[in-house]
C-alpha positions as CSV (number, residue, x, y, z in Angstrom):
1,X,-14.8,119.7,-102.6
2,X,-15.7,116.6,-100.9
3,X,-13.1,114.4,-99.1
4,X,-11.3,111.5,-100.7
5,X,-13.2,108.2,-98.8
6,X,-9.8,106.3,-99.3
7,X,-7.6,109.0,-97.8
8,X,-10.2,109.3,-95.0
9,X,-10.1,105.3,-94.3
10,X,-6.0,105.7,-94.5
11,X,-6.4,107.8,-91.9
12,X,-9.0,106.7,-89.7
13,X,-7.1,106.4,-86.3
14,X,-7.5,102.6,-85.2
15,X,-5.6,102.9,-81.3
16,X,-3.8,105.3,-79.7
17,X,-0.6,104.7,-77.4
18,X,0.5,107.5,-75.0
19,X,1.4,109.7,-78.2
20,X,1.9,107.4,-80.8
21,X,-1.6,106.4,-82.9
22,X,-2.5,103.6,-84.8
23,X,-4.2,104.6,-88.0
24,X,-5.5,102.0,-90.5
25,X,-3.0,102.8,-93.6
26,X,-0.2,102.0,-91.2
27,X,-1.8,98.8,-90.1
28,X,-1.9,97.9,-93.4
29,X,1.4,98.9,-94.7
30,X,3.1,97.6,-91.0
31,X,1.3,94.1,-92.1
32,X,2.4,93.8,-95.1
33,X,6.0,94.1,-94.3
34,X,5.6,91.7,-92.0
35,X,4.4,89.6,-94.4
36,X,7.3,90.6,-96.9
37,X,10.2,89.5,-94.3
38,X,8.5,86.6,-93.6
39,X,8.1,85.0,-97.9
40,X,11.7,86.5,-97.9
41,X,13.0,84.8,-95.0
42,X,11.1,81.1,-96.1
43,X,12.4,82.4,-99.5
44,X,16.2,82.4,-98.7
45,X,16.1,79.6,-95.9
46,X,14.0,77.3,-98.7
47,X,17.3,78.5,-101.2
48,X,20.1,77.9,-98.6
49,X,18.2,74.6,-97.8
50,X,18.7,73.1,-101.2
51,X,22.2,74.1,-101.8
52,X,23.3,72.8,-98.3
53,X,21.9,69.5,-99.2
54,X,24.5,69.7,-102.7
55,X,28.0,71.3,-100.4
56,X,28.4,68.1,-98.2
57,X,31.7,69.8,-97.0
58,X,29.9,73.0,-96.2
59,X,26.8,71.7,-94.8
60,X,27.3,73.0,-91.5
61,X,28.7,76.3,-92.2
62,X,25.5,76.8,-94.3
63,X,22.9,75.7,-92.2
64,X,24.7,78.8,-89.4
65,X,24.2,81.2,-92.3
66,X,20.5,79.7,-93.1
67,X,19.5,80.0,-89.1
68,X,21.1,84.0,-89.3
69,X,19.4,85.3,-92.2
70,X,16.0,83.7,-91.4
71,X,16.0,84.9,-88.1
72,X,17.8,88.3,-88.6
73,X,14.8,88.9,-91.6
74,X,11.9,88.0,-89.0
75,X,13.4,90.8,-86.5
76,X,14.1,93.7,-89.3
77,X,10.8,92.8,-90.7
78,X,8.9,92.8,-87.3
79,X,10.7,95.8,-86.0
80,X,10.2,97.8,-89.5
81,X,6.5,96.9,-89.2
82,X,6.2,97.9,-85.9
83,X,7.8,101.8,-86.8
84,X,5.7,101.9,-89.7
85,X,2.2,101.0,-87.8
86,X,3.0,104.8,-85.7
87,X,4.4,102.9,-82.8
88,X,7.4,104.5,-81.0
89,X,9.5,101.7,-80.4
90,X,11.5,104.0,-77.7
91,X,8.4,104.9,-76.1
92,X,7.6,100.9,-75.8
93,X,10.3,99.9,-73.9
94,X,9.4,100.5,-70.3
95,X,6.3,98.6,-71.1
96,X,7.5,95.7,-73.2
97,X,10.1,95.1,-70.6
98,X,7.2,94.2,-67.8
99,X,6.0,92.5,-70.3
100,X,8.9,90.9,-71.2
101,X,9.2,89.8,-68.0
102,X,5.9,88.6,-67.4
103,X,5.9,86.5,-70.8
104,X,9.2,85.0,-69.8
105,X,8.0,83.8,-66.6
106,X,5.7,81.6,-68.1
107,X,8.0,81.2,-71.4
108,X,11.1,80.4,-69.3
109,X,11.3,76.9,-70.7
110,X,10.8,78.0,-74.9
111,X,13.0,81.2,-74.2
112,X,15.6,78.6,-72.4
113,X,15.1,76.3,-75.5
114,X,15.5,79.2,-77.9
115,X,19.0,80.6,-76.4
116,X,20.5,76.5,-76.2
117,X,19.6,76.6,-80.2
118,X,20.9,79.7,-80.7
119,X,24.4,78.2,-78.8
120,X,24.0,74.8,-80.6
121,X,24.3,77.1,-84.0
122,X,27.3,78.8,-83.2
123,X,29.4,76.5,-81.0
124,X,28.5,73.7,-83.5
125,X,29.8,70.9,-80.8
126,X,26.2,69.2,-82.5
127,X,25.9,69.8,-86.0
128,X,23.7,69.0,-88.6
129,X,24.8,65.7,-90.1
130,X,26.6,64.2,-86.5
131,X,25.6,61.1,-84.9
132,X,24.3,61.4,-81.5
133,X,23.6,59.2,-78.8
134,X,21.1,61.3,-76.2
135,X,21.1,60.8,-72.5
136,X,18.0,58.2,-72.6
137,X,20.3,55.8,-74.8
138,X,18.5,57.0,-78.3
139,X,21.1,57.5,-81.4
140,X,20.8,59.1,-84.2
141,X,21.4,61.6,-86.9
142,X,20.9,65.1,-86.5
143,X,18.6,66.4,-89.3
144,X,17.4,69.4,-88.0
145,X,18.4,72.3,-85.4
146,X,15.2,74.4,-84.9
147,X,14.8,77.6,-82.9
148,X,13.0,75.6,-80.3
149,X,13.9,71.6,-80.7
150,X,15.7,69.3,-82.5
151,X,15.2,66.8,-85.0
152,X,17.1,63.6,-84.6
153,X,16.5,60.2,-87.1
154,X,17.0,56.8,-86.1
155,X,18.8,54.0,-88.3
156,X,14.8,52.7,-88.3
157,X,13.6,55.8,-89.7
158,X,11.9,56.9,-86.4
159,X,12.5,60.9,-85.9
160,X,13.3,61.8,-82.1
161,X,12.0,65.3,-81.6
162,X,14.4,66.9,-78.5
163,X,14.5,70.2,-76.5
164,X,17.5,72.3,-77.6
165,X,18.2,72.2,-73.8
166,X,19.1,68.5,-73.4
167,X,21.8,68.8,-76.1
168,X,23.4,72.0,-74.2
169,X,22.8,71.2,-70.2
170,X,23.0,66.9,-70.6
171,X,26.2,64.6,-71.4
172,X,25.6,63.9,-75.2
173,X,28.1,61.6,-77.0
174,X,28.7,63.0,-80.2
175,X,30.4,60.2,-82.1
176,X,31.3,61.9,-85.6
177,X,32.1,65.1,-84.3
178,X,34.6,67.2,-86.6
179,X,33.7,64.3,-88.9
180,X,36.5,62.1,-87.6
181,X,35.9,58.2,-86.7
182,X,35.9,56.1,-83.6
183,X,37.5,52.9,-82.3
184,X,35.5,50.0,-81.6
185,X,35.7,46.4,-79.8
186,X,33.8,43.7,-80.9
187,X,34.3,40.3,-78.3
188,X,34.4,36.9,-79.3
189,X,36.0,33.7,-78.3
190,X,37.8,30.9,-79.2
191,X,38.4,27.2,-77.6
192,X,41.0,26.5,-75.1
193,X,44.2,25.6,-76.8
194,X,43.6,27.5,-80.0
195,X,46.7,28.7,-81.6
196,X,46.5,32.8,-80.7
197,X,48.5,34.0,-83.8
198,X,46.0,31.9,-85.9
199,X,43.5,33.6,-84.3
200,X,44.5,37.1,-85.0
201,X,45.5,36.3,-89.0
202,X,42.5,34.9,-89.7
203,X,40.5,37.9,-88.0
204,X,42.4,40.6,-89.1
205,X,42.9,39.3,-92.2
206,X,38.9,39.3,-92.7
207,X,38.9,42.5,-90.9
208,X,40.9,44.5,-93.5
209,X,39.2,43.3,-96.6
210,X,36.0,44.9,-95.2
211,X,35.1,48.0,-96.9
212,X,33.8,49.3,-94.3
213,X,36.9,48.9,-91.9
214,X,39.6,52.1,-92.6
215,X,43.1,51.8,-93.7
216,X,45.7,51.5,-91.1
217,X,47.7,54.3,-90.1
218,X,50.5,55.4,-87.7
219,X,48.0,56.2,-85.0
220,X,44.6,54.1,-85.6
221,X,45.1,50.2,-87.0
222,X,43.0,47.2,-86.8
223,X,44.3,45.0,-83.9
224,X,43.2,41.4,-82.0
225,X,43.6,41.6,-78.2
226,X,43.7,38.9,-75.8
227,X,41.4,40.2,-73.1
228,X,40.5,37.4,-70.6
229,X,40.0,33.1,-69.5
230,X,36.4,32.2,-69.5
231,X,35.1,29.5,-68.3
232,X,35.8,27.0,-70.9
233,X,36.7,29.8,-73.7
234,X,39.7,32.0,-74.5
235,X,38.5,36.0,-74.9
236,X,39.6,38.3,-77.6
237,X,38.3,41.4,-79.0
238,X,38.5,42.6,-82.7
239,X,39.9,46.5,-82.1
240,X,39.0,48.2,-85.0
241,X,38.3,51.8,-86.9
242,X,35.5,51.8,-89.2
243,X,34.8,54.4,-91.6
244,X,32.9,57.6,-90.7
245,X,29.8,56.5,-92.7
246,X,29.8,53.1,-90.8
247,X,30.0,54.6,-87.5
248,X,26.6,56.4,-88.0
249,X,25.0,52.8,-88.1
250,X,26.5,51.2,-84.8
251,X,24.0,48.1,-84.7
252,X,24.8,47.6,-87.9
253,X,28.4,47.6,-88.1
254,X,28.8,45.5,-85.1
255,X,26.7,42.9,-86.6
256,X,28.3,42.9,-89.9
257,X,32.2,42.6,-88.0
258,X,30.4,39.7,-85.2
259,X,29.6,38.0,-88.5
260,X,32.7,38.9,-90.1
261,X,34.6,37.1,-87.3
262,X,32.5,33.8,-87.0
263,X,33.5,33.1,-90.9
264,X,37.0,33.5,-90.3
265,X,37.3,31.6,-87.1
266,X,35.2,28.6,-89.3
267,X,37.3,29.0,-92.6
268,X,40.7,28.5,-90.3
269,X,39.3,25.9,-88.5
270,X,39.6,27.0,-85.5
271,X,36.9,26.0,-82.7
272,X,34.4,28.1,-81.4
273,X,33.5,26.5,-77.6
274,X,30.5,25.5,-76.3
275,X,29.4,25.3,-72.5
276,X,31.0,22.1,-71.1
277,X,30.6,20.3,-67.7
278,X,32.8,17.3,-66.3
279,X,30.6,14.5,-64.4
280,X,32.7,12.4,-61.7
281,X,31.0,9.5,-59.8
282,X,32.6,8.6,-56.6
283,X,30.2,5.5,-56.3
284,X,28.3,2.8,-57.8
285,X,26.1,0.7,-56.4
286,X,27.9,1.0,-52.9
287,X,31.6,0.8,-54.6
288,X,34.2,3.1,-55.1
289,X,37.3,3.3,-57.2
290,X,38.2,0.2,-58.7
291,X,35.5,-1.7,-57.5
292,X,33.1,-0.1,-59.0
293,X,34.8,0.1,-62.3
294,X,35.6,-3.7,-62.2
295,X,31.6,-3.8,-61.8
296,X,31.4,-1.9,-65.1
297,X,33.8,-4.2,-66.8
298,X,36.1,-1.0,-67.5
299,X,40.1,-0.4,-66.6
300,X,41.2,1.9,-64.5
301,X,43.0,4.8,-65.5
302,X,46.7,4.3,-64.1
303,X,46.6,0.0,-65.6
304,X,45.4,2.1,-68.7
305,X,48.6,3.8,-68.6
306,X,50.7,1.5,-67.5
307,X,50.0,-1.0,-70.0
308,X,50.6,2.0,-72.5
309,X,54.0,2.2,-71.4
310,X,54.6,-1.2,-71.9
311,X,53.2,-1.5,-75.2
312,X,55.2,1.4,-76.4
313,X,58.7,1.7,-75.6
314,X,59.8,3.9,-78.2
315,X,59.2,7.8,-78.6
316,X,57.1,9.7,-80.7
317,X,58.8,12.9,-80.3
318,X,61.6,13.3,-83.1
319,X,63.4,16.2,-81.8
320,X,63.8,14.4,-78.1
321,X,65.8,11.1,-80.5
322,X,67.4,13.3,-82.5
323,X,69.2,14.8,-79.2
324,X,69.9,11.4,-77.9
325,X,72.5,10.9,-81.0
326,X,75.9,12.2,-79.3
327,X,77.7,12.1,-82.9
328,X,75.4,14.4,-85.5
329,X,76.4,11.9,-88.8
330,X,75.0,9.1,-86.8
331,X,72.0,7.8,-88.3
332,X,68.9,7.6,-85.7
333,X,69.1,4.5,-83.5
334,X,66.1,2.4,-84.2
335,X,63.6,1.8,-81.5
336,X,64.2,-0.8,-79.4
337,X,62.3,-4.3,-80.5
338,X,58.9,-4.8,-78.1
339,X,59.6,-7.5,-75.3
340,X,58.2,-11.2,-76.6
341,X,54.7,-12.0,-75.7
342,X,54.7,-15.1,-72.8
């Protein structure tokens, strides 16, 4: 009876290692469970993708369990493969460990890579979701935690591709970590004399009606601090807790609170300064003092005030003539009558 040409080709002995052979039935088989883990891990990580993006609360914990199963499905497929191609895995391991240690001499930096994602995936100091600011100054949220790098979009819609490294082995400010807000200070200042309880009314008062400033609490409340003397300026800071969502767009919300404070300082009236410089001239066309203001036809300062005093014997301050009564029934005295004109 002649020989099946199928059963023959199943057989037909591709490679042989030490005493494990390759045949072509078990290349084809070891393929195609390969092939199987891999649909099923795209499969499930494709499924767990969809409903992370529906469980805002769970997002995190999801995205662990999506990284896990798609990974742990690549290794049970490629190991499964491997064993059903003829290939003693045992019999492998003195060889794929010089390999191994060959391939991770030149892979240091994607095997380094790999490990930090696995860590980021665990320890979940950076999750998907946070807002990060990186090393270089770039912010942004995390979208993405590959096996390799990570994907991190800008407030401009710009995606900032990053080694898995930098977030584990560099300072990274995580800013919504545990999904929790943070404090910020926006300057501004005010004129010279400007009343400072005015000031922080009118500020906080436009600072609380925001919807995008959170409600006071024991611990975190919106506050107006008196920080400094500029040059011709008083200096405040707005100290304030925005919400979660507005922290993830820092340009932004200090923008919106800068312009938040400019119409409340304009709607109390109260100045905002502007550089200003006093000019003194010692001389005038060879003259000094009153000389040279006699030259200009002007008075000087202290006739000014002397004629003021003169002119104006009585007080303008009420409270000062009410305490000059010694009886309190006494009606005020009146001002005394200004001295005849010669």
């Amino acid at each position: 009876m002649a020989a099946n040409p199928l059963r023959t080709l199943d057989s037909f002995e591709l490679l042989k290692l030490g005493k494990a052979s390759v045949t072509v039935g078990g290349l084809a088989a070891g393929v195609l469970i390969v092939a199987v883990a891999l649909f099923a891990a795209r499969l499930s990580s494709a499924g767990l993708r969809r409903l992370r993006e529906r469980a805002a609360g769970d997002a995190a914990s999801l995205y662990i369990v999506e990284k896990v199963l798609t990974y742990g499905l690549v290794i049970i497929g490629v190991t499964a493969g491997l064993s059903t191609m003829g290939l003693d895995l045992t019999s492998l391991a003195v060889f794929a460990g010089a390999v191994g240690v060959g391939v991770g001499l030149g892979l240091q930096g994607i095997i380094k890579d790999f490990a930090s994602g696995v860590s980021l995936v665990f320890e979940r100091l950076v999750a998907v979701g946070d807002f990060v600011e990186l090393p270089n100054g770039g912010r942004g949220v995390v979208h993405e935690i590959g096996p390799r790098a990570t994907r991190i979009r800008t407030n401009d819609s710009t995606d900032i591709i990053v080694p898995n490294s930098v977030l584990v082995n560099d300072q990274v400010i995580n800013w919504t970590l545990r999904n929790t807000n943070r404090r910020l200070r926006v300057p501004f200042v005010t004129a010279f004399g400007s009343d400072k309880n005015k000031v922080r009314e009118a500020v906080l008062k436009a600072a609380k009606a925001a919807p995008y400033t959170s409600p006071d609490d024991a611990v975190r409340r919106a506050q107006v601090w008196l920080v400094g003397y500029g040059e011709s300026s008083l200096k405040f800071e707005l100290v304030v807790w925005p919400t979660v969502e507005a922290v993830r767009r820092p340009a932004a919300i200090y923008a919106a609170y800068t312009w938040l404070i400019d119409d409340a300082l304009r709607g109390a009236g109260i100045e905002i300064p502007y550089p200003q410089r006093d000019i003194r001239v010692r001389g005038l066309f060879g003259e000094e003092g009153e000389d040279a203001l006699t030259s200009l036809k002007l008075e000087p300062a202290a006739r000014r005030r002397k004629a003021a005093k003169v002119a104006k014997p009585g007080s303008s301050n009420d409270a000062a003539a009410d305490l000059e009564r010694e009886d309190p029934d006494e009606m005020p005295k009146p001002p005394p009558p200004p001295p005849a004109k010669t």
